[in-house]
mmCIF file of the C-alpha atoms, coordinates in Angstrom:
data_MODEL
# 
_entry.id   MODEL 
# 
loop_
_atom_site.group_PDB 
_atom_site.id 
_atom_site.type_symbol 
_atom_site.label_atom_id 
_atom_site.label_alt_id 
_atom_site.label_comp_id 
_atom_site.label_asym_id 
_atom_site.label_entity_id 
_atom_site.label_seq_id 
_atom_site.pdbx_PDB_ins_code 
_atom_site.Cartn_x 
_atom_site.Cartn_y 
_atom_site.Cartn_z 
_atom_site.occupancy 
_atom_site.B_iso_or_equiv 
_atom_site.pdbx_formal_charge 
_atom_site.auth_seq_id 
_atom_site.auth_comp_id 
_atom_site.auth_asym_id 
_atom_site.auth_atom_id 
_atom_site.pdbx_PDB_model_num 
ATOM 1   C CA . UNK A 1 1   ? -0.825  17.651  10.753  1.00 0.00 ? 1   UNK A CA 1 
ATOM 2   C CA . UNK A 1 2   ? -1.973  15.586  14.048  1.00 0.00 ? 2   UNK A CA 1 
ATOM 3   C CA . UNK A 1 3   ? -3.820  12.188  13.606  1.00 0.00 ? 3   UNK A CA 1 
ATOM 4   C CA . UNK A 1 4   ? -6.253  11.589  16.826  1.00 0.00 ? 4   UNK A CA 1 
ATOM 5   C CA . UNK A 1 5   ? -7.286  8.182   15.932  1.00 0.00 ? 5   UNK A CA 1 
ATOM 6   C CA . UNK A 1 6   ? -5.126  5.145   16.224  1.00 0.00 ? 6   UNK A CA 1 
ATOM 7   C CA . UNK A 1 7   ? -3.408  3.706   13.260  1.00 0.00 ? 7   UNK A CA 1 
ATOM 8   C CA . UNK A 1 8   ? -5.687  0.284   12.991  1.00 0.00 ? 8   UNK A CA 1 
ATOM 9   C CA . UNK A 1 9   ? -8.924  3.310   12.962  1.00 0.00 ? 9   UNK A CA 1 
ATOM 10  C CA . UNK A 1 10  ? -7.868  4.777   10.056  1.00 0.00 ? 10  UNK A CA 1 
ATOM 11  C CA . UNK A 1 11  ? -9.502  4.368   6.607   1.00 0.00 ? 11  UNK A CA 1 
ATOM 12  C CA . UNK A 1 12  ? -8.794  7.213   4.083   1.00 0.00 ? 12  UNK A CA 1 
ATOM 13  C CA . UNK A 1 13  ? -9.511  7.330   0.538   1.00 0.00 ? 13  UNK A CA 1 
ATOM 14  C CA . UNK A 1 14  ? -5.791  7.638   -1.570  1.00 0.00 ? 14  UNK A CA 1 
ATOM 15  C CA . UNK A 1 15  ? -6.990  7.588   -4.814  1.00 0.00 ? 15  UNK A CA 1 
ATOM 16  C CA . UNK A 1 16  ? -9.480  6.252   -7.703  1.00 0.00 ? 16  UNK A CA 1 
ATOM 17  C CA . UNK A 1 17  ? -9.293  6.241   -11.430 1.00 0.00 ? 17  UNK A CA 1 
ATOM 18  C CA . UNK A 1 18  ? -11.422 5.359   -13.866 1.00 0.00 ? 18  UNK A CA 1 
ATOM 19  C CA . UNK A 1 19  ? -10.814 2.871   -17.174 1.00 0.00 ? 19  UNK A CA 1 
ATOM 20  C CA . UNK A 1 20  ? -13.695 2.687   -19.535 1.00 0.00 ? 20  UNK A CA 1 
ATOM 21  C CA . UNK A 1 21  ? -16.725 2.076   -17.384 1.00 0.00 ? 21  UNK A CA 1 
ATOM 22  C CA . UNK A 1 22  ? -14.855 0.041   -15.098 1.00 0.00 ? 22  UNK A CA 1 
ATOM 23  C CA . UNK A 1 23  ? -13.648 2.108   -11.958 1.00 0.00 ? 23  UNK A CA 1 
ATOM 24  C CA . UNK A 1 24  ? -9.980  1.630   -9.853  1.00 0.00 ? 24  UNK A CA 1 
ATOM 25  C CA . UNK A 1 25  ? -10.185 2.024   -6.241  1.00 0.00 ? 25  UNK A CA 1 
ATOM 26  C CA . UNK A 1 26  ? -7.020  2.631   -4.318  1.00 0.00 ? 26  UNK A CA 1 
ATOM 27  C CA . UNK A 1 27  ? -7.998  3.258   -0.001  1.00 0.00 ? 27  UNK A CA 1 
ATOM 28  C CA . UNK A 1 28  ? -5.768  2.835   3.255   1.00 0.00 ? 28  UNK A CA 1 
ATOM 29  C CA . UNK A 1 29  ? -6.988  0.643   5.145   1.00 0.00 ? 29  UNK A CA 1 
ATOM 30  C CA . UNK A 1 30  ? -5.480  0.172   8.883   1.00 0.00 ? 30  UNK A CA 1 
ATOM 31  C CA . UNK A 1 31  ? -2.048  1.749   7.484   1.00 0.00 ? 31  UNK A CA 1 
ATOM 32  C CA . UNK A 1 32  ? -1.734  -0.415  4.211   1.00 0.00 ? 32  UNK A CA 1 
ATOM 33  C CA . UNK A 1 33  ? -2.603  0.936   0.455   1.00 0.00 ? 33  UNK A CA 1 
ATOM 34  C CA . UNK A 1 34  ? -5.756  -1.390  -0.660  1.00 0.00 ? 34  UNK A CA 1 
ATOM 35  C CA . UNK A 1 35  ? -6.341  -1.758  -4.124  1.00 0.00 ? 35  UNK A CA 1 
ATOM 36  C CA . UNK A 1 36  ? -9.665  -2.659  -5.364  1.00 0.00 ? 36  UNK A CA 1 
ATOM 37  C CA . UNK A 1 37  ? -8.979  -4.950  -8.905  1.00 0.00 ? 37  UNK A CA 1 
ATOM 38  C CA . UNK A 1 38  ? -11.686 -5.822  -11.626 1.00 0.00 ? 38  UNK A CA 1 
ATOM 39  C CA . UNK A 1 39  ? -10.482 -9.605  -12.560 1.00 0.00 ? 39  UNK A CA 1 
ATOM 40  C CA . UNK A 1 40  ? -11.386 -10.360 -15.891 1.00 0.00 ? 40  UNK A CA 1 
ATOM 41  C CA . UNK A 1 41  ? -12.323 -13.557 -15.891 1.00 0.00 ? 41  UNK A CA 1 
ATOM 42  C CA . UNK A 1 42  ? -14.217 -13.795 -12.607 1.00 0.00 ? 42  UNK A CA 1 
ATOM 43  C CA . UNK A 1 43  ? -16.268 -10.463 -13.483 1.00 0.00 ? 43  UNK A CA 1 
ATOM 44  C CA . UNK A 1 44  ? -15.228 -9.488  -9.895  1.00 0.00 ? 44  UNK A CA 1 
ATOM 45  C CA . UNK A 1 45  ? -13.348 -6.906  -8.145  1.00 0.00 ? 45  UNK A CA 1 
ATOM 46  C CA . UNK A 1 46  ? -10.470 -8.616  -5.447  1.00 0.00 ? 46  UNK A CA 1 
ATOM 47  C CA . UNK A 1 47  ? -9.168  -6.379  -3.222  1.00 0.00 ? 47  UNK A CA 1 
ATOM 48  C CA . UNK A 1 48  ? -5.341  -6.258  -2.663  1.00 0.00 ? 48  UNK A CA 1 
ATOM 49  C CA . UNK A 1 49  ? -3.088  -5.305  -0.032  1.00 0.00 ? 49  UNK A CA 1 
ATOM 50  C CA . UNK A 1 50  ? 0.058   -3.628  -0.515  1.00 0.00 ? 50  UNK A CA 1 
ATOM 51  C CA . UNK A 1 51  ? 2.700   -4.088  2.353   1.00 0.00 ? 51  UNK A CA 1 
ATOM 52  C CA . UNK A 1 52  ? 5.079   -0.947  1.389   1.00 0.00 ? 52  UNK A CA 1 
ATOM 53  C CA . UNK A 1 53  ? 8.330   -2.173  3.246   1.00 0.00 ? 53  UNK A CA 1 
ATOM 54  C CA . UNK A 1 54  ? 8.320   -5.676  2.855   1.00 0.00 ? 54  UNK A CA 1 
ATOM 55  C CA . UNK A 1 55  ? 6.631   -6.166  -0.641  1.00 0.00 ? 55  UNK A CA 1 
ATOM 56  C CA . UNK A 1 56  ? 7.728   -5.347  -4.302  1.00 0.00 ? 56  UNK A CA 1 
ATOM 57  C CA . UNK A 1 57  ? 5.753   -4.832  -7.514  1.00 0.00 ? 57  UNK A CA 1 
ATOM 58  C CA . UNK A 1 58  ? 6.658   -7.664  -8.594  1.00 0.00 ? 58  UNK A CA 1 
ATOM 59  C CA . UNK A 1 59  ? 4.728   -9.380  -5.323  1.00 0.00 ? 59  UNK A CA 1 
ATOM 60  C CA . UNK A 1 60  ? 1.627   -7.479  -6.234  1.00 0.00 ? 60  UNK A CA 1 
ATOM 61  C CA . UNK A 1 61  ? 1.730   -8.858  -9.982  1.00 0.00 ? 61  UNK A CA 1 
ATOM 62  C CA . UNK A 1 62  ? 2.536   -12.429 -8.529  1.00 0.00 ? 62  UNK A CA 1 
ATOM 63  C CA . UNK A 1 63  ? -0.865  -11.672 -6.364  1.00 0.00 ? 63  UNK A CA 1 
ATOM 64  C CA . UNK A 1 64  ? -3.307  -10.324 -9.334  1.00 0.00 ? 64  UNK A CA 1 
ATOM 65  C CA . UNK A 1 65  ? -2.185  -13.078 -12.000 1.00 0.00 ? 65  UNK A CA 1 
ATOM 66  C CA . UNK A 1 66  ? -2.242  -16.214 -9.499  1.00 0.00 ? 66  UNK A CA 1 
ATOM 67  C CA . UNK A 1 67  ? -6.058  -14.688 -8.348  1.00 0.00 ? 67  UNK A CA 1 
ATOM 68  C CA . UNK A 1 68  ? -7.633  -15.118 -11.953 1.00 0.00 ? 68  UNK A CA 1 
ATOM 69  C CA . UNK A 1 69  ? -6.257  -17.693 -14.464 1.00 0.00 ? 69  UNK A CA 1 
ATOM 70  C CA . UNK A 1 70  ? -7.635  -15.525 -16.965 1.00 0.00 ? 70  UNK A CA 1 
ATOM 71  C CA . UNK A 1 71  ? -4.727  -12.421 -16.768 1.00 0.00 ? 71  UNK A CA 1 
ATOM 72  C CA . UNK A 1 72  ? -2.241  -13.119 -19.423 1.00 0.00 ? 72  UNK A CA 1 
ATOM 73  C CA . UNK A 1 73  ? -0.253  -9.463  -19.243 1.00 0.00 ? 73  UNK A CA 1 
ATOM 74  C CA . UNK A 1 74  ? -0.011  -7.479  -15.896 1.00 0.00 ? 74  UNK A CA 1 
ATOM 75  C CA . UNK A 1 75  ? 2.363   -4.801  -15.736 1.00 0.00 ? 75  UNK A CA 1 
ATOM 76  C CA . UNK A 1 76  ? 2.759   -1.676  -14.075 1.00 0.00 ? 76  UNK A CA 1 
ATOM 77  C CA . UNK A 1 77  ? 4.179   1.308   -16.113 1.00 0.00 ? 77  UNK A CA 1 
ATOM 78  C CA . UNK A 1 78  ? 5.494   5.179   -15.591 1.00 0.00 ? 78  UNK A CA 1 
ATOM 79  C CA . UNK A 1 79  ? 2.709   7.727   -16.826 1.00 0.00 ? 79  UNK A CA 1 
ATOM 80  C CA . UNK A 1 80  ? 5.100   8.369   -19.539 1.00 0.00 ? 80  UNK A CA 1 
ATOM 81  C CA . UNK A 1 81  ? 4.331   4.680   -20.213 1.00 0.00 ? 81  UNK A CA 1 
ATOM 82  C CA . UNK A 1 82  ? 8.124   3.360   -19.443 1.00 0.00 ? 82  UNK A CA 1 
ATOM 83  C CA . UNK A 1 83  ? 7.608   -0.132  -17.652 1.00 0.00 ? 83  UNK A CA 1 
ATOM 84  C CA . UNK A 1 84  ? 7.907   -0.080  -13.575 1.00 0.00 ? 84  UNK A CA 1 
ATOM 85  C CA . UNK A 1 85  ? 10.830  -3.091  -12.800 1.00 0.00 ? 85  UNK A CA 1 
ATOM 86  C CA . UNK A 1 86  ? 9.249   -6.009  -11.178 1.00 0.00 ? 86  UNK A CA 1 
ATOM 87  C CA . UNK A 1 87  ? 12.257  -5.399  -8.258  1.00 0.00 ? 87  UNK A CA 1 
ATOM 88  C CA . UNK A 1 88  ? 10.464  -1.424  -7.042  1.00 0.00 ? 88  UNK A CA 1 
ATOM 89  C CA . UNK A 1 89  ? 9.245   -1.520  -3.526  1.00 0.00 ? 89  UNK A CA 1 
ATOM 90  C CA . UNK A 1 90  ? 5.559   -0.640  -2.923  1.00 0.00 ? 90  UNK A CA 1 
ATOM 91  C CA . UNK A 1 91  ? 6.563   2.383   -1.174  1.00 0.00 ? 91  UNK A CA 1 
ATOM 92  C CA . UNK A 1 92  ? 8.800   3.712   -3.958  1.00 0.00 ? 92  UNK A CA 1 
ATOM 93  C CA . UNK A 1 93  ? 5.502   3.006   -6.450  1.00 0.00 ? 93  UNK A CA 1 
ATOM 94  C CA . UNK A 1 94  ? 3.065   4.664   -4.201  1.00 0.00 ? 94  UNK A CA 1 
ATOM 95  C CA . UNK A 1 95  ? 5.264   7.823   -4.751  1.00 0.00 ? 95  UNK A CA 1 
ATOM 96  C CA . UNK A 1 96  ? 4.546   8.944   -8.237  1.00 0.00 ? 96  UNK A CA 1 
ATOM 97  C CA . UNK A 1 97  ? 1.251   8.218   -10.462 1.00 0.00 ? 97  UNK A CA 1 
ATOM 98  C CA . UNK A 1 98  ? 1.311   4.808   -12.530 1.00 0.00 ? 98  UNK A CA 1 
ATOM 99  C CA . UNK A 1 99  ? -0.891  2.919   -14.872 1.00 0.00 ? 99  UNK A CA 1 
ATOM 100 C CA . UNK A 1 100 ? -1.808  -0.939  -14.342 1.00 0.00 ? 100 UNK A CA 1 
ATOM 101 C CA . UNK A 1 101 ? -2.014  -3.216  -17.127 1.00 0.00 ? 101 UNK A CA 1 
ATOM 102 C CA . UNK A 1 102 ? -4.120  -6.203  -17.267 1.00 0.00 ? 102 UNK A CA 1 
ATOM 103 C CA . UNK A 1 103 ? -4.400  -8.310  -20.539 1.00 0.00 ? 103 UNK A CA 1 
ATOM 104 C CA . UNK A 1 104 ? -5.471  -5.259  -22.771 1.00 0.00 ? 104 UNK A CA 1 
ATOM 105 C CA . UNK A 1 105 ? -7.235  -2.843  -19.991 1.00 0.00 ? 105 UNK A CA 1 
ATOM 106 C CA . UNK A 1 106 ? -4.871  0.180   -18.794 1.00 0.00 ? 106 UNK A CA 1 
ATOM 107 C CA . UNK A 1 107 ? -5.979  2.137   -15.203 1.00 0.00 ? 107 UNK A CA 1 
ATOM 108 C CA . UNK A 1 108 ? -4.256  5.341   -14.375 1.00 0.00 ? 108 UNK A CA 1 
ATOM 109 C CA . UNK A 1 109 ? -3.479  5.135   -10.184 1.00 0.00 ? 109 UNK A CA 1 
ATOM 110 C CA . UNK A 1 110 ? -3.187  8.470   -8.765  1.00 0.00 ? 110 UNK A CA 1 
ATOM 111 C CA . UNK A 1 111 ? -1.253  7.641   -5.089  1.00 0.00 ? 111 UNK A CA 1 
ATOM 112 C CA . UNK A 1 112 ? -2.043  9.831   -1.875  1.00 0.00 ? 112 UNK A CA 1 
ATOM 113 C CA . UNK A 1 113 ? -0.406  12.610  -0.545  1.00 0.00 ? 113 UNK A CA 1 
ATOM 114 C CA . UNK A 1 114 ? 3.187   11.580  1.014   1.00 0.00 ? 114 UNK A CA 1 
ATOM 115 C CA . UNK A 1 115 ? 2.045   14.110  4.295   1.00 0.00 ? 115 UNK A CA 1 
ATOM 116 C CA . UNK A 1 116 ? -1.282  12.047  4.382   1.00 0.00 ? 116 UNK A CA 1 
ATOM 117 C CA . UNK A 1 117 ? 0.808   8.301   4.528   1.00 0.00 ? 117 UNK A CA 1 
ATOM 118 C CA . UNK A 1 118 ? 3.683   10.560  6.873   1.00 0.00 ? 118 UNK A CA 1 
ATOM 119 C CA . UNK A 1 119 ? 1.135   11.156  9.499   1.00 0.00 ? 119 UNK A CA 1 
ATOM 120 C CA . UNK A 1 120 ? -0.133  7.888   9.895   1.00 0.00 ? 120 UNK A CA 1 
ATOM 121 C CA . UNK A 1 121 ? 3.643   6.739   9.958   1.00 0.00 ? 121 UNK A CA 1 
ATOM 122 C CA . UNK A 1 122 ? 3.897   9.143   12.765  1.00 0.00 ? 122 UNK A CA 1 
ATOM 123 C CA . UNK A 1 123 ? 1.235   7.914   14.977  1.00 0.00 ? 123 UNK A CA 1 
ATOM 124 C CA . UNK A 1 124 ? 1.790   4.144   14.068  1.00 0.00 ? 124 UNK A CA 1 
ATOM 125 C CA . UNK A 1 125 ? 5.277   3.048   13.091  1.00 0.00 ? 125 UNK A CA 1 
ATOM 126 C CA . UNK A 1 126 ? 7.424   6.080   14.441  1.00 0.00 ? 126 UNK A CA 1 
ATOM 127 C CA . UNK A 1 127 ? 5.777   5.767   17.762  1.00 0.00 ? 127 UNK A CA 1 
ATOM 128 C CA . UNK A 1 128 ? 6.246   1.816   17.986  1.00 0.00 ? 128 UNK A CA 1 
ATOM 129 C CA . UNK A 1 129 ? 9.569   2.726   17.039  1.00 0.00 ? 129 UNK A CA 1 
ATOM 130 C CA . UNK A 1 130 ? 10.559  5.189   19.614  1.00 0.00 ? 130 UNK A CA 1 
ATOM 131 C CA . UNK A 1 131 ? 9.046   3.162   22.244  1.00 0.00 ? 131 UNK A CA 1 
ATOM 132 C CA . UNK A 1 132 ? 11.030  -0.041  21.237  1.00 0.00 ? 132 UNK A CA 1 
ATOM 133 C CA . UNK A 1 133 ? 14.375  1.808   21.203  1.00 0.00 ? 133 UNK A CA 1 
ATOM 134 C CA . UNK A 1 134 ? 13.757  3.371   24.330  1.00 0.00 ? 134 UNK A CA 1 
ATOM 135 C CA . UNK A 1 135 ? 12.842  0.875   26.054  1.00 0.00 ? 135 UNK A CA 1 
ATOM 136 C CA . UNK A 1 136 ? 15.042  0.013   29.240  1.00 0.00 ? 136 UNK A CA 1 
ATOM 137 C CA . UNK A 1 137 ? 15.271  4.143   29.368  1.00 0.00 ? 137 UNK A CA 1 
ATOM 138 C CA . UNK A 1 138 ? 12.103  3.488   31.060  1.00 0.00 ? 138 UNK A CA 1 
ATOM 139 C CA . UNK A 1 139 ? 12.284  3.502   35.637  1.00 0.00 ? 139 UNK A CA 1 
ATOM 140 C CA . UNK A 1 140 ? 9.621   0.484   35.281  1.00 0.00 ? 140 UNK A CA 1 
ATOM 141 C CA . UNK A 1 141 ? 11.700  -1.784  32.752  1.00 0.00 ? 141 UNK A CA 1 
ATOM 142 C CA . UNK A 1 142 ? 15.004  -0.842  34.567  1.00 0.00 ? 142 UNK A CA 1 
ATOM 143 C CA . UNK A 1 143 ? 13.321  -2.097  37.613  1.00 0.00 ? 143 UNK A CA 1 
ATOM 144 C CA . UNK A 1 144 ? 11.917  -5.157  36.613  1.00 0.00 ? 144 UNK A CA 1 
ATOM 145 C CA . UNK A 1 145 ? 15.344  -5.918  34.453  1.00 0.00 ? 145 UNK A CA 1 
ATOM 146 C CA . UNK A 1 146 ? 17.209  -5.116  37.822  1.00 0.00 ? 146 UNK A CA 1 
ATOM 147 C CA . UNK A 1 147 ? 15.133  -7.528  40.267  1.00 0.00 ? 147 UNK A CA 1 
ATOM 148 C CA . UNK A 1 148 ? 13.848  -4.363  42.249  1.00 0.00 ? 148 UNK A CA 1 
# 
């Protein structure tokens, strides 16, 4: 699969699920998962963003319960209901369906596609990559680096 637009272009719908009558929005939004959350004391939706490499699930619970006083319980769990350990990367959660908990409200998260998030890894990251670690292979950096 080829991605024409650049990385920071990109806004694709992962996933959605619904809880009652309140709805669960999960979108990538220039490369990073976005959740959409309905905080129940505020009676408003905050939207979160999930840095895959860098952040755990226990960052994104930190996140939701220190944006609304009122969340007592927030948990993540399996969809065979086993609790997700606060120490998982985001990357590793985006992998597999999971259910978020807040107080006494349950929403079933269905991540993307892992070929959806590995082509915009290919035309973000992996290129950045390459081009970083190949680098002085280039005649114009030898150049400059030799004085020339």
């Amino acid at each position: 699969k080829t991605c024409l637009m650049p990385l920071w272009q990109q806004s694709v719908t992962l996933c959605s699920a619904a809880s009652g009558d309140q709805e669960l929005k999960c979108e990538l939004q220039n490369g990073l998962p976005t959740i959409l959350v309905p905080l129940p004391s505020k009676l408003e939706t905050c939207q979160f963003t999930l840095k895959p490499v860098t952040e755990t699930v226990g960052d994104f619970l930190t996140h939701v319960m220190s944006e609304d006083g009122g969340v007592e319980r927030v948990a993540l769990y399996s969809e065979d209901d086993i609790i997700i350990a606060r120490s998982t990367s985001i990357d590793v959660l985006m992998r597999k369906p999971f259910k978020l908990r807040i107080n006494d409200n349950r929403y079933m998260v269905h991540p993307p596609d892992l070929a959806l998030l590995t082509c915009h890894a290919q035309s973000g990251l992996g290129t950045m990559f390459s081009t970083c670690s190949n680098w002085s292979l280039c005649p114009l950096t030898t150049a400059y680096l030799s004085g020339d």
